[in-house]
C-alpha positions as CSV (number, residue, x, y, z in Angstrom):
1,X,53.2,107.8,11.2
2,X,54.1,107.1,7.5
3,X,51.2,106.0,5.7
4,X,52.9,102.6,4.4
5,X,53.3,101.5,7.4
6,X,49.2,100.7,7.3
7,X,49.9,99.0,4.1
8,X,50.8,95.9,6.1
9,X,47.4,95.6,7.9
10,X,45.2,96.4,5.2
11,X,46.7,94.0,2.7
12,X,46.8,91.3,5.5
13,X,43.0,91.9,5.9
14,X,42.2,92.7,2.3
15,X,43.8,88.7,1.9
16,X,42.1,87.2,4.8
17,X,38.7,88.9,3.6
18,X,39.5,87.1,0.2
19,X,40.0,83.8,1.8
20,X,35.8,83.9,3.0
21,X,35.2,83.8,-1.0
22,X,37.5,81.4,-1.6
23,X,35.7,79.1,1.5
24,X,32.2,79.4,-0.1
25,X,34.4,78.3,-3.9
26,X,35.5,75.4,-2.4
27,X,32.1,74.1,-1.6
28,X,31.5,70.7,-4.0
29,X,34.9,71.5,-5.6
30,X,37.2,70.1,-2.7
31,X,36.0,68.5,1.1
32,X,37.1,70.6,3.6
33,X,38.6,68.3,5.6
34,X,41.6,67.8,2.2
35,X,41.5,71.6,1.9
36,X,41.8,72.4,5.8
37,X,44.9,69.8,5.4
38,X,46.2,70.5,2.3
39,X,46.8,73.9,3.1
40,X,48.8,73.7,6.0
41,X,51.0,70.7,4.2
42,X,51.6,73.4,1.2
43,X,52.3,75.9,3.9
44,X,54.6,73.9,6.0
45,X,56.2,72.6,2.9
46,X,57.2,76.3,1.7
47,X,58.3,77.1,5.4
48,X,60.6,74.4,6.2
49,X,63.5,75.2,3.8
50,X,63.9,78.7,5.3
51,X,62.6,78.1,9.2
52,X,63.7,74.5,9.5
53,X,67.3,75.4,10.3
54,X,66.5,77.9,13.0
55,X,63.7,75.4,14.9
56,X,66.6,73.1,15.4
57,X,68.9,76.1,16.9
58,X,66.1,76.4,19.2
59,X,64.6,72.8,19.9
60,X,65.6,72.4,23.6
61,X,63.3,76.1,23.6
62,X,61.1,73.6,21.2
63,X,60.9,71.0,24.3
64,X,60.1,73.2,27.1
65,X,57.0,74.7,25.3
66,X,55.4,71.9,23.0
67,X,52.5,71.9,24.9
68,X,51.4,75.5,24.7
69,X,53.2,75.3,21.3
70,X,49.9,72.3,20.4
71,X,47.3,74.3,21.5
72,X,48.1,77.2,19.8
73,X,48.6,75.3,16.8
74,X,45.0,73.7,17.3
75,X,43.0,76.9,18.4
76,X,44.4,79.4,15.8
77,X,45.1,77.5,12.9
78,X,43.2,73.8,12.6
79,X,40.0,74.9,14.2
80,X,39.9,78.5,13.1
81,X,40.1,77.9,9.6
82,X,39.3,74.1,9.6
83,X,35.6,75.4,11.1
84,X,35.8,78.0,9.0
85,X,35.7,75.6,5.8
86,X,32.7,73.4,7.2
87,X,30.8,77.0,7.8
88,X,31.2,78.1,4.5
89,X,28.7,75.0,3.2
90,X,25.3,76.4,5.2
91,X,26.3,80.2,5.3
92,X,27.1,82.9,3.0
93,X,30.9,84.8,2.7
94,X,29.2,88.1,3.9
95,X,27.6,86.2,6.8
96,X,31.3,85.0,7.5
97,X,33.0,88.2,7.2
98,X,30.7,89.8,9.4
99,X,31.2,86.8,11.9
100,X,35.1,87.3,11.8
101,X,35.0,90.8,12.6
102,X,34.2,90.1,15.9
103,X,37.3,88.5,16.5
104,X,38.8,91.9,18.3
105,X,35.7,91.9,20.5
106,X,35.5,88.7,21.3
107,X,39.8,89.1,22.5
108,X,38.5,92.1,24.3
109,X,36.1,89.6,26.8
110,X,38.5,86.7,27.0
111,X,41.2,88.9,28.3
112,X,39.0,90.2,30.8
113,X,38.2,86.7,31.8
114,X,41.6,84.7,31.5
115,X,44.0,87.5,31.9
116,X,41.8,89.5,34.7
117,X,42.0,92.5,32.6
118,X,39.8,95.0,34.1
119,X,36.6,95.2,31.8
120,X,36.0,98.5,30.3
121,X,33.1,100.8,29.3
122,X,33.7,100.5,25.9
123,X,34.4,96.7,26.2
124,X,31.2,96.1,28.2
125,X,28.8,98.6,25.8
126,X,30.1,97.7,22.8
127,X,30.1,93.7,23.9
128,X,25.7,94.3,24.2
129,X,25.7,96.0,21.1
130,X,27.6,93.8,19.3
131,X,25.7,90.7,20.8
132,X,22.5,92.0,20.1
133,X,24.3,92.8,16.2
134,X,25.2,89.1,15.6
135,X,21.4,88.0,16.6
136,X,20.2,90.3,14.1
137,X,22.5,88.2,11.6
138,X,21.9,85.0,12.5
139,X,18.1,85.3,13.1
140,X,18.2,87.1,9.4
141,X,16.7,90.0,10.7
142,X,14.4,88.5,13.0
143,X,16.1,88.1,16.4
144,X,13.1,86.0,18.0
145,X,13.7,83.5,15.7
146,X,16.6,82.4,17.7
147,X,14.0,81.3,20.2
148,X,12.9,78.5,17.9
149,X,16.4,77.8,17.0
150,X,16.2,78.9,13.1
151,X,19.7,79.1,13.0
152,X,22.2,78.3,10.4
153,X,24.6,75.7,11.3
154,X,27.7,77.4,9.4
155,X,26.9,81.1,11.2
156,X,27.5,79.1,14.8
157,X,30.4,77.3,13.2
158,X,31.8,80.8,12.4
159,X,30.7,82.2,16.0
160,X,33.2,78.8,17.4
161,X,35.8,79.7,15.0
162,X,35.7,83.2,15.5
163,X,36.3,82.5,19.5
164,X,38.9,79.9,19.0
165,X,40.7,82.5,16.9
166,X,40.2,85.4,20.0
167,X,41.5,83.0,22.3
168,X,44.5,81.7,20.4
169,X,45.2,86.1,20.6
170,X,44.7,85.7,24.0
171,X,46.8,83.1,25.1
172,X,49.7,84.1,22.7
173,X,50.1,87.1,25.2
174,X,49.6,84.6,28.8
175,X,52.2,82.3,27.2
176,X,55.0,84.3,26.1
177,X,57.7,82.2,24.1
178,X,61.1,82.7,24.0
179,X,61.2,81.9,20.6
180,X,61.8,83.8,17.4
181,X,58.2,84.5,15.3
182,X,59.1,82.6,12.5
183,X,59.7,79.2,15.1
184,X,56.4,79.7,17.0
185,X,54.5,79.8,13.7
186,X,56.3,77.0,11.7
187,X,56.3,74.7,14.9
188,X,52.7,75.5,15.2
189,X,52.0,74.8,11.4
190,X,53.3,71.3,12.4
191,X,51.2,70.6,15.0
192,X,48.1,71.6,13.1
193,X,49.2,69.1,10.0
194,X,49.2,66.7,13.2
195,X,45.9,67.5,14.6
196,X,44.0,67.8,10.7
197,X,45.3,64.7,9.3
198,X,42.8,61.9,11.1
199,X,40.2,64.2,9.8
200,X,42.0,64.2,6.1
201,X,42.6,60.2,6.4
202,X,38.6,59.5,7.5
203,X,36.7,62.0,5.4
204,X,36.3,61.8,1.7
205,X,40.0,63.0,0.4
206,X,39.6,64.9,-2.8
207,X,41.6,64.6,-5.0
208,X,43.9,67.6,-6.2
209,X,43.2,68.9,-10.0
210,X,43.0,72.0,-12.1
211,X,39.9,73.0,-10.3
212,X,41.3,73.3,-6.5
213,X,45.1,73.3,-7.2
214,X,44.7,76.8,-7.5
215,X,42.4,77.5,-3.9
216,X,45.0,75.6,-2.2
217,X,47.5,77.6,-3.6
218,X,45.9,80.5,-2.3
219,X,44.8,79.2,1.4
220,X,48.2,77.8,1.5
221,X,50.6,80.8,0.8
222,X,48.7,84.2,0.8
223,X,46.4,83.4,3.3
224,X,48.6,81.6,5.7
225,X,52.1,82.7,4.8
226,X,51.6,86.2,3.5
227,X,49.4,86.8,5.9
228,X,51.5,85.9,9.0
229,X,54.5,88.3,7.5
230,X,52.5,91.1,6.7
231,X,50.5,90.9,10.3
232,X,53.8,90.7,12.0
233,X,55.3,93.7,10.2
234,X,51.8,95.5,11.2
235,X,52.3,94.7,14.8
236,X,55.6,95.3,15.1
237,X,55.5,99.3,12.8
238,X,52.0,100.4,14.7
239,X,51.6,98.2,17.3
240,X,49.0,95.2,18.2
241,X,45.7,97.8,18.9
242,X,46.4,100.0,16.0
243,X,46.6,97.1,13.7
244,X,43.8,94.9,15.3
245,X,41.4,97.9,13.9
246,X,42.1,97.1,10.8
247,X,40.1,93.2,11.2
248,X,36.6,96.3,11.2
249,X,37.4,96.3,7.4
250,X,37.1,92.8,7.1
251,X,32.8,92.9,6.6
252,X,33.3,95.3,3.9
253,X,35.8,93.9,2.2
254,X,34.1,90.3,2.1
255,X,30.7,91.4,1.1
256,X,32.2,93.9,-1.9
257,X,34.6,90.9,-2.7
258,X,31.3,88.0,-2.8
259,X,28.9,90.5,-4.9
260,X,31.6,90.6,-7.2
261,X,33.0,86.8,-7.6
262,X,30.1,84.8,-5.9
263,X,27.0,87.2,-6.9
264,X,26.0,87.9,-3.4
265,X,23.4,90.2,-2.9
266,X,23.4,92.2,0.8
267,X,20.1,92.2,2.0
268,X,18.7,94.5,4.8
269,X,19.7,92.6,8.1
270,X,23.4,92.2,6.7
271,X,23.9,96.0,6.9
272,X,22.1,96.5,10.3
273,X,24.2,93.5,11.6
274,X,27.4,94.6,10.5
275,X,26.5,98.0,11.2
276,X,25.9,97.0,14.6
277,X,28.9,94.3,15.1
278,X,31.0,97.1,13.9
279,X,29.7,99.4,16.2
280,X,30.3,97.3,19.2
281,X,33.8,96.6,17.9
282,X,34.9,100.2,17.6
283,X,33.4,100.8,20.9
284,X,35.4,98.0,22.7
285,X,38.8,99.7,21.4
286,X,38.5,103.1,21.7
287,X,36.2,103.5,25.3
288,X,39.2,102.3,27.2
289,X,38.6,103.5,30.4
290,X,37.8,100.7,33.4
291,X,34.5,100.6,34.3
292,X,34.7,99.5,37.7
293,X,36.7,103.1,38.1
294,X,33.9,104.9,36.3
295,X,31.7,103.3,38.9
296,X,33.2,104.1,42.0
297,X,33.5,107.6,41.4
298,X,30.0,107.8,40.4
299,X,29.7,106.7,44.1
């Protein structure tokens, strides 16, 4: 396999790892209820010149599948990222990063449970270890201290978001669209303007200025646009499991990425957690084989 064709995937999650910085920036500089918003206006506003003529080619398509069309566009792109923005004010970009990456894992068990796909060893294993990896996280070390509830309110945000995100993954491949790409994302950009705009009009809306302009810019078009292509390209060169490894990079990329713009420093329990989460993750996709076969024989 050429090696550019893993250009696409890592740039994809070299961008998205880029984007937890650019959350914690936009704490006190923009609400995240105008940013969650704003970037989906900027994106849709870039996408409608070239995709615009093409949805109407397929609106009677449109029509049929609206409905599955809305909750994709709420799932995977207003809560994901929308969550993702209220997180970022009570946890750390590393913290989030580390909470992403369990996105594969987290596809692994909802596939199991709405697609009956038969669980696997490696899916079941690496599901404990990577459990018991995200309580080492959010207890900061301490995993008892989830017992007493000591935990932050943006690491749970990013657990949600994280599972919203594995479930849109999920029920892209129950609901399959005849649709071109480009369509199914553009007509789900639309309905996520729809579903974050009460939440623009109610909360405090910022005002755009020299100091956000630019992270809009940025969650707008690399990290929703750019993003999309370059994930698409992935999937279709190496394939949806191939490229889906790639998301394990994502807790290195964002802690090397806050120590150098946000002066993080990684402490003890971020290492064992990721370590951990990563561990679990790797498991889930290479230890393939069912485990209810691995059972039986063993009768």
């Amino acid at each position: 396999m050429p090696l550019l064709y893993f250009l696409a995937p890592l740039g994809a999650v070299l961008i998205w790892s880029g984007n937890m910085t650019i959350n914690q920036l936009t704490v006190g500089t923009i609400a995240p209820s105008s940013i969650a918003f704003l970037r989906w206006v900027l994106a849709l506003a870039v996408l409608t010149p070239f995709v615009l003529p093409s949805a109407w080619q397929h609106r009677d398509a449109i029509r049929r599948h609206w409905p599955k069309l809305a909750v994709l566009g709420l799932i995977g792109m207003a809560l994901w990222q929308g969550l993702a923005y209220v997180a970022a004010e009570t946890t750390s970009a590393t913290n989030m990063g580390i909470l992403a990456a369990m996105v594969p894992l987290l596809t692994v068990l909802l596939s199991a449970l709405i697609l009956r796909e038969a669980p696997s060893l490696g899916g079941t294993m690496g599901g404990i270890v990577a459990l018991f990896g995200v309580t080492v996280l959010l207890g900061r070390g301490n995993p008892l201290s989830l017992l007493q509830l000591e935990v932050a309110l943006g690491d749970l945000l990013m657990v949600v978001a994280a599972t919203c995100y594995a479930l849109y993954g999920v029920m892209l491949k129950r609901w399959p669209l005849d649709l071109p790409p480009w369509v199914v994302l553009y007509v789900q950009v639309c309905f996520a303007v729809l579903f974050l705009l009460p939440g623009y009009l109610l909360g405090p809306m910022t005002p755009v200025d020299s100091q956000n302009v630019w992270l809009i810019l940025y969650a707008g078009i690399p990290a929703s646009i750019v993003t999309t292509f370059l994930w698409m390209r992935a999937i279709r060169q190496i394939g949806a499991s191939q490229a889906s490894i790639f998301i394990n990079l994502m807790p290195l990329f964002s802690a090397l990425i806050a120590m150098a713009f946000l002066n993080e420093r990684i402490a003890l329990f971020h290492l064992v957690g990721g370590v951990l989460v990563l561990a679990g993750v790797i498991m889930a996709q290479t230890l393939t084989q069912p485990l209810m076969r691995r059972a039986s024989r063993s009768l």
